[in-house]
C-alpha positions as CSV (number, residue, x, y, z in Angstrom):
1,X,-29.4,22.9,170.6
2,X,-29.5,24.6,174.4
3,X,-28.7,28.4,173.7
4,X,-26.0,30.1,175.9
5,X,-26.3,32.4,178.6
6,X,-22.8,34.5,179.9
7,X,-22.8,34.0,183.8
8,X,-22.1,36.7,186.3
9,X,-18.3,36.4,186.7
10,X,-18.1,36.9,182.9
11,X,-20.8,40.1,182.8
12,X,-18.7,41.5,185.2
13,X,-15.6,41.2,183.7
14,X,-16.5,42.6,180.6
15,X,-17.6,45.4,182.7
16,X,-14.4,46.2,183.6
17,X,-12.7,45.9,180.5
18,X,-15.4,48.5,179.6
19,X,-14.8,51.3,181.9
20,X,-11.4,50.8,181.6
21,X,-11.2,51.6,178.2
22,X,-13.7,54.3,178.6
23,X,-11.4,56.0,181.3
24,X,-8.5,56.0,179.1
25,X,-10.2,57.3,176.2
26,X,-11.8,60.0,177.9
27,X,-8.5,60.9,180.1
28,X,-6.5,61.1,176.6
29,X,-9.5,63.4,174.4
30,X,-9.9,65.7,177.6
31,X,-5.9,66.5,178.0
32,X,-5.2,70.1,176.8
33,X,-2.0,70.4,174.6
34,X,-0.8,73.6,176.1
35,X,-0.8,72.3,179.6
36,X,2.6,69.8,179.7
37,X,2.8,70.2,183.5
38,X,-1.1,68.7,184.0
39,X,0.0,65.7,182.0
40,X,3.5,65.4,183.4
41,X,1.8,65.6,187.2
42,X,2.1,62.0,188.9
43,X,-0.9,59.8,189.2
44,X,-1.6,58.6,193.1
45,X,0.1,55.4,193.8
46,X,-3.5,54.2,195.1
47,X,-5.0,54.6,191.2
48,X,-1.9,52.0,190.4
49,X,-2.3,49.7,192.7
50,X,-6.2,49.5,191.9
51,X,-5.6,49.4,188.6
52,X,-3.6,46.3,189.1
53,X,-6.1,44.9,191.3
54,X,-8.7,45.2,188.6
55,X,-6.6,43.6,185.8
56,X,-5.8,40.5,187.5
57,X,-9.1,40.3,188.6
58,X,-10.1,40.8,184.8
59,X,-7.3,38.0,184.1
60,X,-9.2,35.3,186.2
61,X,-12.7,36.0,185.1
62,X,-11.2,35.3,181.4
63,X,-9.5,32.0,182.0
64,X,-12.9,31.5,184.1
65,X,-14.9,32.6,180.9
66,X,-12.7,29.8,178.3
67,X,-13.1,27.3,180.5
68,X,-17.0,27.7,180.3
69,X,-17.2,28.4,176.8
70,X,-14.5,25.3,176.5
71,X,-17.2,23.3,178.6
72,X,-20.2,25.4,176.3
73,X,-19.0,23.6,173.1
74,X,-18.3,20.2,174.8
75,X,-21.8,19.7,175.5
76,X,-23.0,21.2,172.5
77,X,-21.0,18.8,170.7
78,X,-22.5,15.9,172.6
79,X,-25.9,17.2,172.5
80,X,-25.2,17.6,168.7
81,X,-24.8,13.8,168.5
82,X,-27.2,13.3,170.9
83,X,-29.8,14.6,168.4
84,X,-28.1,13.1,165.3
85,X,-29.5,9.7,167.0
86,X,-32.6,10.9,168.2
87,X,-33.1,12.0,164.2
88,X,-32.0,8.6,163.1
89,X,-34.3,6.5,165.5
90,X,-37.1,9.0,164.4
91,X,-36.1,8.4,160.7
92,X,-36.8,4.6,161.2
93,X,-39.7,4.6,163.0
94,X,-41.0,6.6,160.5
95,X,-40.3,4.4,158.4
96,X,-41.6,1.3,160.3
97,X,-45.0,2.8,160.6
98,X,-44.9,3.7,156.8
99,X,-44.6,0.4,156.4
100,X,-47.0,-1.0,158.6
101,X,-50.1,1.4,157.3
102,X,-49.1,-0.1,153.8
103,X,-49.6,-3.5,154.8
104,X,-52.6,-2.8,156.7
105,X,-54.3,-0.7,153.9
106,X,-53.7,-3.5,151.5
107,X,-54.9,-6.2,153.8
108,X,-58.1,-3.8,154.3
109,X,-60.8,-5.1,151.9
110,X,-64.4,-3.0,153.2
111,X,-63.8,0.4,152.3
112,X,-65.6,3.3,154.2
113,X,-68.5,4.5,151.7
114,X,-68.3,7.9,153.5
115,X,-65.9,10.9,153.2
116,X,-61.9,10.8,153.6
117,X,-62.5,11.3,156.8
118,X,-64.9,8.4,157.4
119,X,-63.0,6.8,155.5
120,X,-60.1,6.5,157.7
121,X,-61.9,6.1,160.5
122,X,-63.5,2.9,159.0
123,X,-60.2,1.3,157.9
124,X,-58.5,2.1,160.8
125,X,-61.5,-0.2,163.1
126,X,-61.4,-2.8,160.5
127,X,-57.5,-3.0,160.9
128,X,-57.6,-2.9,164.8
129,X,-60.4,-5.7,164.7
130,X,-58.7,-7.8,162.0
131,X,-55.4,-7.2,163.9
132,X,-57.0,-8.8,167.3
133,X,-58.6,-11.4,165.3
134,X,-55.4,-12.1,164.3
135,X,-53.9,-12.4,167.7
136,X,-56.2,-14.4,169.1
137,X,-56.0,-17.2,166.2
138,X,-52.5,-16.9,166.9
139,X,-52.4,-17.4,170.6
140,X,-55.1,-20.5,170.1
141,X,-52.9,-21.6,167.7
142,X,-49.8,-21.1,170.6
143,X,-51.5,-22.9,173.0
144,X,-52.4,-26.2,171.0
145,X,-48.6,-25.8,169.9
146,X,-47.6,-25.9,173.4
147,X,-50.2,-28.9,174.8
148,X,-48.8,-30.9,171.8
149,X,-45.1,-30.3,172.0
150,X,-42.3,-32.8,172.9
151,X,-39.6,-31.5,175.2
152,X,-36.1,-31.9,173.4
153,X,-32.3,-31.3,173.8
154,X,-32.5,-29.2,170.4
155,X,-34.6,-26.0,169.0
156,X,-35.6,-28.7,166.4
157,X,-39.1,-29.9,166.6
158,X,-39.9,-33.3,167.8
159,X,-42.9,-35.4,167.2
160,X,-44.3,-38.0,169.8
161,X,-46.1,-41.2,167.4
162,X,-46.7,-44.9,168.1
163,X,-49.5,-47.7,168.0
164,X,-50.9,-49.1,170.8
165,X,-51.8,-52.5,170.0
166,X,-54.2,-55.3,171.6
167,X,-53.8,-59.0,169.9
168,X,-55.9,-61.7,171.2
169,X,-55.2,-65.3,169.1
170,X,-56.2,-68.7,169.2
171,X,-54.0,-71.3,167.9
172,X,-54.5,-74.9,166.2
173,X,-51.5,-77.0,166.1
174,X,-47.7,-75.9,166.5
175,X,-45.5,-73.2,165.8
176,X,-42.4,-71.9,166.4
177,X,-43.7,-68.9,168.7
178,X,-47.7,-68.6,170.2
179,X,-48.2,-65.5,169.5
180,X,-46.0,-64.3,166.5
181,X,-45.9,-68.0,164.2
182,X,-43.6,-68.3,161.1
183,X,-43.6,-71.6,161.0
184,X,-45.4,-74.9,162.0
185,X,-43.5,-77.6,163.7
186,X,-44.2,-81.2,165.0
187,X,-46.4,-81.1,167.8
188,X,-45.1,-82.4,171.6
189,X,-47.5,-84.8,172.8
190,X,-47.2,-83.0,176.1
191,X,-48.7,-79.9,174.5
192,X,-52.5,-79.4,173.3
193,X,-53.2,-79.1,170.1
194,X,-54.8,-75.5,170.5
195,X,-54.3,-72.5,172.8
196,X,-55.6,-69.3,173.4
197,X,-53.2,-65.9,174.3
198,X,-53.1,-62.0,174.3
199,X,-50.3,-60.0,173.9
200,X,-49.4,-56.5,173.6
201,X,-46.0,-56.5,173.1
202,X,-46.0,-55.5,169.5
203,X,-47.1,-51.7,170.3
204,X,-44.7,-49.5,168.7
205,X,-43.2,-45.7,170.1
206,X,-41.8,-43.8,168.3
207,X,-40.2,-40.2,167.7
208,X,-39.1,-38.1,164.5
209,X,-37.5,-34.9,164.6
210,X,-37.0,-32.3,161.8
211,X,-33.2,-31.1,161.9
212,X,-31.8,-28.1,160.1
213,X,-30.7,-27.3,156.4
214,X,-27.3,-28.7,155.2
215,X,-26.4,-28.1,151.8
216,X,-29.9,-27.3,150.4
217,X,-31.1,-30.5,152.1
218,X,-33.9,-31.0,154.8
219,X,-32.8,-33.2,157.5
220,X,-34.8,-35.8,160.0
221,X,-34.5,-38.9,161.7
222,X,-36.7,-41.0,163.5
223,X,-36.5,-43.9,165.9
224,X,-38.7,-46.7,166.4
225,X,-39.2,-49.7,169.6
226,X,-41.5,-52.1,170.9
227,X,-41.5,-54.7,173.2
228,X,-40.8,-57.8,171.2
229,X,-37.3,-58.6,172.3
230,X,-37.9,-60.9,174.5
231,X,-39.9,-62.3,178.1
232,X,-38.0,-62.0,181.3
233,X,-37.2,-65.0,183.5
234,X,-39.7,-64.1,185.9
235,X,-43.2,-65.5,186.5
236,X,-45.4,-64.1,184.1
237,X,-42.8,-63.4,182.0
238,X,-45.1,-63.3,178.9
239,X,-46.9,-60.1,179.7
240,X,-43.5,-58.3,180.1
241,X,-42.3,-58.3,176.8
242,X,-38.2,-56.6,176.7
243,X,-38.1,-53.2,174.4
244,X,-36.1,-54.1,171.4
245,X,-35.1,-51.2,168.3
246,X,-37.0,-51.9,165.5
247,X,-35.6,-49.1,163.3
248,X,-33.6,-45.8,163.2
249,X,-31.7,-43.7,161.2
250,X,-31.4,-39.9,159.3
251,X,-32.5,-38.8,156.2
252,X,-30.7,-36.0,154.0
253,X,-33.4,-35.4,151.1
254,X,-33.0,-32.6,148.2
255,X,-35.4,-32.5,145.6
256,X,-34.4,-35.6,143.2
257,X,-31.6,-37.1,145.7
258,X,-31.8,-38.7,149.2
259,X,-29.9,-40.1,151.6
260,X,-30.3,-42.4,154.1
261,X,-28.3,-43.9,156.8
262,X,-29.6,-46.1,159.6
263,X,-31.5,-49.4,160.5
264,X,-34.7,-50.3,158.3
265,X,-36.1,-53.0,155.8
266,X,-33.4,-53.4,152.7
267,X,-34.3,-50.9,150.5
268,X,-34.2,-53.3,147.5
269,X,-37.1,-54.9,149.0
270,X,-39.4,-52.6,150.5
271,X,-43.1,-53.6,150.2
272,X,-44.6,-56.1,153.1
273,X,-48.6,-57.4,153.2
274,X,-50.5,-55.6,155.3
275,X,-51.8,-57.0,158.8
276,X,-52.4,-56.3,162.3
277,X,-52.1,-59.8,163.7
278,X,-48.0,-59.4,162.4
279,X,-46.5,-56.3,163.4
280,X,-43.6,-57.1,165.6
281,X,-42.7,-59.5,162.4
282,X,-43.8,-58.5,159.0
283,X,-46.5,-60.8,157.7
284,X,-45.2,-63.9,155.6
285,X,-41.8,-63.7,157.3
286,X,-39.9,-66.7,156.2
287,X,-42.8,-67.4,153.5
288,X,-41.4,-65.2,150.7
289,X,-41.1,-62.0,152.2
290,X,-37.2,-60.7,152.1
291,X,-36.6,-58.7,155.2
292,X,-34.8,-57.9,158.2
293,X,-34.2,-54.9,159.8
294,X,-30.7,-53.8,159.1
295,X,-28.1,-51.2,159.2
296,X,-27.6,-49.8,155.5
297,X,-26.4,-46.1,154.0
298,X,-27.6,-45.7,150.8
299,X,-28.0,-43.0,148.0
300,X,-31.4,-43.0,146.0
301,X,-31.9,-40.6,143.5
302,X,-35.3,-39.5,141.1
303,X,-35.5,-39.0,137.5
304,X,-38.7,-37.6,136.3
305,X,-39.7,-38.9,132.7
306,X,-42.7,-37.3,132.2
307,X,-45.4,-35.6,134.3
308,X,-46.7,-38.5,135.2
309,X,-43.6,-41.5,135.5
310,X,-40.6,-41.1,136.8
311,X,-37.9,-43.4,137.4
312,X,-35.5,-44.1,140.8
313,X,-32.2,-45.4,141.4
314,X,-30.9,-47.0,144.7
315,X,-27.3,-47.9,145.3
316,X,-25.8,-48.4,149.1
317,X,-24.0,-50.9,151.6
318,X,-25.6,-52.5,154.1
319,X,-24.0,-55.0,157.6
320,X,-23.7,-58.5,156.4
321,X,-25.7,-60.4,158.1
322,X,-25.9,-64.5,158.2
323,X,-29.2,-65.2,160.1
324,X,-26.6,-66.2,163.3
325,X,-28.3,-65.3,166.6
326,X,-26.4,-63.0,169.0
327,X,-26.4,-66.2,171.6
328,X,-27.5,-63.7,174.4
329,X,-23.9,-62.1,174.9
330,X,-23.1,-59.2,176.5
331,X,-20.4,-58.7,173.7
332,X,-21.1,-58.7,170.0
333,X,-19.2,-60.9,167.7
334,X,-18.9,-60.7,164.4
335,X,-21.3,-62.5,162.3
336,X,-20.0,-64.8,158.7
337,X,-21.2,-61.7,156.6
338,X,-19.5,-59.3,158.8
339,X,-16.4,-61.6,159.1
340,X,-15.6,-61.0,155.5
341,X,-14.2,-57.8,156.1
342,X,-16.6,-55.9,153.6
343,X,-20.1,-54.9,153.5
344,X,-22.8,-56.3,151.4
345,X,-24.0,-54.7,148.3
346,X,-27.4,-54.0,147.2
347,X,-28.7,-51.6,144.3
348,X,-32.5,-51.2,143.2
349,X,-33.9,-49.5,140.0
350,X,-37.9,-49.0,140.2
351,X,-40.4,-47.5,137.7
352,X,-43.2,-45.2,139.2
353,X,-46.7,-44.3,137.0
354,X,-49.2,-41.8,138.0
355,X,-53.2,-43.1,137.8
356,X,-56.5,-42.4,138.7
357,X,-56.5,-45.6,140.9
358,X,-53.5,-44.8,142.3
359,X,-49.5,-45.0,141.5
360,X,-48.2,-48.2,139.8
361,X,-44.3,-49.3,140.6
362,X,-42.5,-52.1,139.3
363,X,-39.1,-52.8,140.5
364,X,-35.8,-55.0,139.9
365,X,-33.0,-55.1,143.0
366,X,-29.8,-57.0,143.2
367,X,-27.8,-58.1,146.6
368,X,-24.0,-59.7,147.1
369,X,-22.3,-60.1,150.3
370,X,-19.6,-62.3,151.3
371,X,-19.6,-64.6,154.0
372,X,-17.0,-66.3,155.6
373,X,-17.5,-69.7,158.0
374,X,-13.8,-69.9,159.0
375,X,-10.9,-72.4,158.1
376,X,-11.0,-70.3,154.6
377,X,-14.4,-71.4,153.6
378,X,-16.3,-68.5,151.7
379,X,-19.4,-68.5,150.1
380,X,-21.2,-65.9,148.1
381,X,-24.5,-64.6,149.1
382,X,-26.6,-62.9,146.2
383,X,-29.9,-61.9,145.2
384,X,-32.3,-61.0,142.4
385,X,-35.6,-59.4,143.3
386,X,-38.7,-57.7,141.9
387,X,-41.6,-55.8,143.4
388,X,-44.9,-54.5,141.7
389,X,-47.6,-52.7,143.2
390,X,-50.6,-52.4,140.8
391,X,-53.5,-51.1,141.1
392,X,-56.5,-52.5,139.5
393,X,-58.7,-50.1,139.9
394,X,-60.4,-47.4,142.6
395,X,-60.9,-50.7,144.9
396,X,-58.8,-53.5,144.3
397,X,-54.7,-53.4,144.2
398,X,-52.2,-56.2,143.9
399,X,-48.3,-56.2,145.4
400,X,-45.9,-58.2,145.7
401,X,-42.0,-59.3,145.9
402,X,-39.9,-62.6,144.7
403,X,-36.6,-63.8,144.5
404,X,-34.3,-66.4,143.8
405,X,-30.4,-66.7,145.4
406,X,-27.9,-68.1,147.9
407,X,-27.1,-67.8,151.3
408,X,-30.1,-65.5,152.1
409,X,-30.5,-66.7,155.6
410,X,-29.6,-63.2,157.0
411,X,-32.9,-62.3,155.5
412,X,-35.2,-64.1,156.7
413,X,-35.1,-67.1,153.7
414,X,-34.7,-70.8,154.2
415,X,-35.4,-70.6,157.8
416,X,-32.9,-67.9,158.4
417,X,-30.5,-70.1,157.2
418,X,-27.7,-69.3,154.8
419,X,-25.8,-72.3,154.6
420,X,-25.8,-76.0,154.4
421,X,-22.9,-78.5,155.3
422,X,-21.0,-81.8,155.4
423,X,-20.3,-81.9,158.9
424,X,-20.0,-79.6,162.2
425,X,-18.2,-76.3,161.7
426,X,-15.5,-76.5,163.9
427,X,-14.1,-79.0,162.1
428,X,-11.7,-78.0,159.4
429,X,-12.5,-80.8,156.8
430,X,-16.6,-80.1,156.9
431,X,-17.3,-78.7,153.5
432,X,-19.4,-75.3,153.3
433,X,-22.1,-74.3,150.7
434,X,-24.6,-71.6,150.0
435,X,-28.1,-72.9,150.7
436,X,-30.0,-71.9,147.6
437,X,-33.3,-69.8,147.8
438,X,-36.4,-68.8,145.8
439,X,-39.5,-67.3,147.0
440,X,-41.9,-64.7,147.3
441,X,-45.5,-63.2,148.2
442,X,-48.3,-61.6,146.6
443,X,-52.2,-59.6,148.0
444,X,-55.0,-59.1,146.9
445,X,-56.6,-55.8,148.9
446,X,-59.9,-55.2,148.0
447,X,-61.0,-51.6,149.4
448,X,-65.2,-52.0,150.2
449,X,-65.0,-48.2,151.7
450,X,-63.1,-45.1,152.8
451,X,-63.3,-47.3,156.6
452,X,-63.3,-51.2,155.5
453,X,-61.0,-52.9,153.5
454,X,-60.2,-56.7,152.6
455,X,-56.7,-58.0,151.8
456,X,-55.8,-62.2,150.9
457,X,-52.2,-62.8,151.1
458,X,-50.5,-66.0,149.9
459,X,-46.1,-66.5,150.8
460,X,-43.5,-69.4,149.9
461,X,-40.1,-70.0,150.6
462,X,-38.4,-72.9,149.0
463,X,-34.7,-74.0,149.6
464,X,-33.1,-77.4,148.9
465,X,-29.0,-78.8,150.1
466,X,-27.2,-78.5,147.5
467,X,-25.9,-81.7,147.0
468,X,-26.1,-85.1,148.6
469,X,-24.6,-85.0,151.9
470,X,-25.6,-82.1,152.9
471,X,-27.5,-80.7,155.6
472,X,-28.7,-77.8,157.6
473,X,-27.7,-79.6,160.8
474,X,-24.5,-79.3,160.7
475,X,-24.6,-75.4,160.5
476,X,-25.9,-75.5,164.0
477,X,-27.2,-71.6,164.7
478,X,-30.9,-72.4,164.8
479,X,-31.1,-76.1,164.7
480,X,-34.6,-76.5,162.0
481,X,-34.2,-77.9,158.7
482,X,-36.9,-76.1,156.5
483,X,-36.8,-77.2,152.7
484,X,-40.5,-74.9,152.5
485,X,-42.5,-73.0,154.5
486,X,-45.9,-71.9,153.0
487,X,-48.2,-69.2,155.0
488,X,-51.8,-67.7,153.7
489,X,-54.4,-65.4,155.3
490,X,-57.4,-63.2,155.1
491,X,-58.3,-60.4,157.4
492,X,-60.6,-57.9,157.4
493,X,-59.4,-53.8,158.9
494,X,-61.7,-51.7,159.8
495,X,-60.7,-48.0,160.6
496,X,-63.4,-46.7,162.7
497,X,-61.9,-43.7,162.9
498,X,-58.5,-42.0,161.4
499,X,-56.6,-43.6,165.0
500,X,-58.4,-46.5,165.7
501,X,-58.7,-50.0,163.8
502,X,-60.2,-53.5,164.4
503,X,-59.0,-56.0,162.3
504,X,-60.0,-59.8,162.4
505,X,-57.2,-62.3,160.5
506,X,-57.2,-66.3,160.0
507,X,-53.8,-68.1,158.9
508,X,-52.7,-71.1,157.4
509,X,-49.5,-72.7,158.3
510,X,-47.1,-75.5,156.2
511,X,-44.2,-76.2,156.7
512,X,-41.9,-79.3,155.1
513,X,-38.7,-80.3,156.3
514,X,-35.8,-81.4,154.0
515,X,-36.2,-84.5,155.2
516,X,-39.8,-86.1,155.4
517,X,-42.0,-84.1,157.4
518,X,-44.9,-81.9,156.7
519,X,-46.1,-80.2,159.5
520,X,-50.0,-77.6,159.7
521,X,-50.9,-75.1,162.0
522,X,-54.1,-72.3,162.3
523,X,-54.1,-69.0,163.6
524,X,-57.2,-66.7,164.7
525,X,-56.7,-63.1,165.9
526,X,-58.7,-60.5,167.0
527,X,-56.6,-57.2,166.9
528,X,-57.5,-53.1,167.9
529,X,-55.0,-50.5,167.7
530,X,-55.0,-47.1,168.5
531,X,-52.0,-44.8,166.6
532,X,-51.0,-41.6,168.7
């Protein structure tokens, strides 16, 4: 605290005050008591009048003298909290650096072999050059974080990810599409019987973000597109393939529950073969393999049996779809499935085993939905599934799905038709019926090495009218009339490095119509993709 000095004004004040009371005393002690006309004598009226002078004088220099002292203990007050705060901020960085010489000592690990002394001398380099060390990592570690990062609306991260992929095919016979065939059809005489393409419209992009904590759940979401949705009426058309959503969604997962809500492959029949030549379209579409990709929410939750099985539950709603097409509308209309005024229901309960060759899963699913096809007609769309992925041993794995049910056109069965009929729709007195379905898929991957592996893939979809005079024609949404569609192939993929694969397939094509026809078709690719 600032010590205090008295000023002039007050010094000479107290002067005064002083010698005034020094005059009176001596005035009064000096007086002699046999002398009453020396006392009595009058006092000049000059004495008075400086008298009078000096006292108001010494009035001001007081009120002068409590204002400064008044002004004195103000700023000692504030420099009194002044140093409070000063002692407080010295307290804590006392404290900090306590702190900080703990960490570093116990991060230290080459003692000093020398004296107390030495010895902090040698601990206190080690820290400096373990501390710069330090720095550097993390700025290297800064930059590559910054090179790599994806601009976003959010302080959540976002990562870039996709597949650039090359196909180059050759084709013997007909199918429904050159490039992406799921079935073989009657040849036009006008046509050759082979042709040879390239395409890379079934690259994928893609981003995923991680969100934030709700409820003691980690959240994401990721988004998926290529450029499979279509050629443009232009010349050339082929090589500008339209971008199309594959899939999208969020995820909320805790540790035994998640949940999911967006556009992917039904979660009661997850597994597809594995090929480059069919990405756009998983492999054996339409030859056994269930899938579309399709707006669902649904709730899966993990039960741990032992430390090495577990078992999982899957129960949601997904958009009834019919296997209608969209008929190139601006505006969407509601599809049979979505007509209906509900959603379809699907649930799935799978059993998970830990191995040495890898984990083994077996699952059973179920799947309603009702359709409506106008004028009251309703039909009830259902399915049973399995799934099994086995492995065999270190280098050789089978997987596979079936399933048998009705009206599973919206899924890719029976030639993504869900119904068969008596007549044309639009008339009232045309009978409706679910098109009955069973099919399914199976592969054979044989793993040669860490780089090269082998897989041999066989699919079949079979559906029949149900009843004599009844047909597919009459549904009139995609015009074929598929009773069973039978695809097989064998490729080779080999990953020359982590992000980049070759991969040479051959497919075989059948197809029968309800009515007679039988119909063949080959397919060999060439494929190379790069994943970013």
């Amino acid at each position: 605290m600032r010590s205090y000095r008295p000023t002039p004004s007050l010094l000479k004040a107290s002067g005064l005050v002083a010698a005034f009371l020094a005059a009176g005393l001596t005035a009064r002690g000096q007086a002699p008591a046999t002398s009453p006309k020396a006392s009595e004598t009058p006092q000049p009226a000059g004495s008075l009048t400086e008298l009078q002078q000096q006292i108001q004088a010494l009035s001001a220099e007081l009120r002068d003298m409590r204002a400064e002292v008044k002004g004195a203990r103000s700023e000692a007050a504030a420099l009194s909290q002044e140093l409070g705060h000063t002692r407080d901020e010295l307290t804590a960085l006392k404290n900090d650096l306590a702190a900080t010489r703990h960490q570093t000592a116990s991060q230290a690990t080459v003692p000093s072999p020398a004296g107390p002394a030495a010895h902090a001398g040698g601990t206190t380099e080690d820290r400096v050059s373990k501390i710069e060390e330090e720095q550097q990592l993390l700025s290297a570690k800064v930059d590559d974080q910054y090179q790599s990062k994806v601009e976003s609306g959010s302080k959540y991260r976002v990562r870039l990810s996709g597949m650039a992929l090359f196909n180059a095919f050759t084709t013997r016979g007909a199918t429904d599409s050159f490039d992406l065939p799921q079935s073989a059809v009657a040849r036009d005489p006008l046509q050759p019987n082979g042709a040879f393409g390239a395409t890379l419209r079934q690259s994928i992009l893609g981003l995923d973000v991680s969100g934030p904590e709700i409820l003691g759940a980690k959240t994401s979401a990721d988004i998926r597109a290529d450029f499979a949705g279509g050629f443009t009426a232009t010349p050339n058309g082929v090589t500008a393939g339209l971008v199309r959503l594959r899939t999208a969604g969020l995820r909320l997962d805790w540790q035994d529950t998640s949940v999911v809500a967006g556009q992917y492959t039904p979660f009661f029949s997850p597994l597809s073969p594995s090929s480059l030549a069919s990405v756009a379209y998983p492999a054996l579409a339409s030859s056994g393999n269930l899938w579309v990709w399709t707006p669902q929410v649904y709730v899966e939750h993990r039960l741990n049996l032992s430390e090495n099985s577990s078992v999982s539950f899957q129960g949601g709603i997904l958009d009834g779809l019919a296997g209608e097409s969209a008929g190139g509308s601006y505006y969407r209309y509601p599809q049979a499935g979505e007509r209906s005024g509900q959603p379809a229901y699907a649930a799935r309960m799978a059993w998970t085993r830990k191995s040495q060759a890898g984990p083994l899963s077996v699952g059973v699913g179920g799947y309603y939905e009702r359709q409506s096809w106008g004028y009251y007609r309703t039909v009830d769309a259902w399915a049973a599934t399995a799934d099994w992925s086995l492995p065999l041993s270190h280098w050789l794995a089978l997987t596979g799905e079936f399933y048998h049910g009705r009206a599973l056109g919206g899924l890719g069965a029976a030639g993504e038709q869900s119904i068969a009929t008596t007549g044309p729709l639009y008339d009232p007195q045309t009978v409706v019926r679910g098109l009955n379905s069973t099919g399914g898929w199976a592969q054979l991957k044989f793993i040669a090495s860490e780089k090269l592996e082998f897989n041999s893939a066989f699919g079949e979809d079979f559906s029949i009218p149900p009843d004599v005079g009844y047909s597919t024609a009459g549904a009139g949404y995609t015009g074929t009339t598929i009773g069973r569609n039978e695809s097989a192939f064998f490729n080779s993929i080999y990953h020359l490095r982590s992000n980049l694969m070759f991969s040479v397939e051959y497919r075989r094509l059948r197809t029968a119509e309800a009515q007679p026809g039988l119909f063949s078709a080959n397919q060999v690719s060439v494929s190379a993709a790069t994943l970013f």
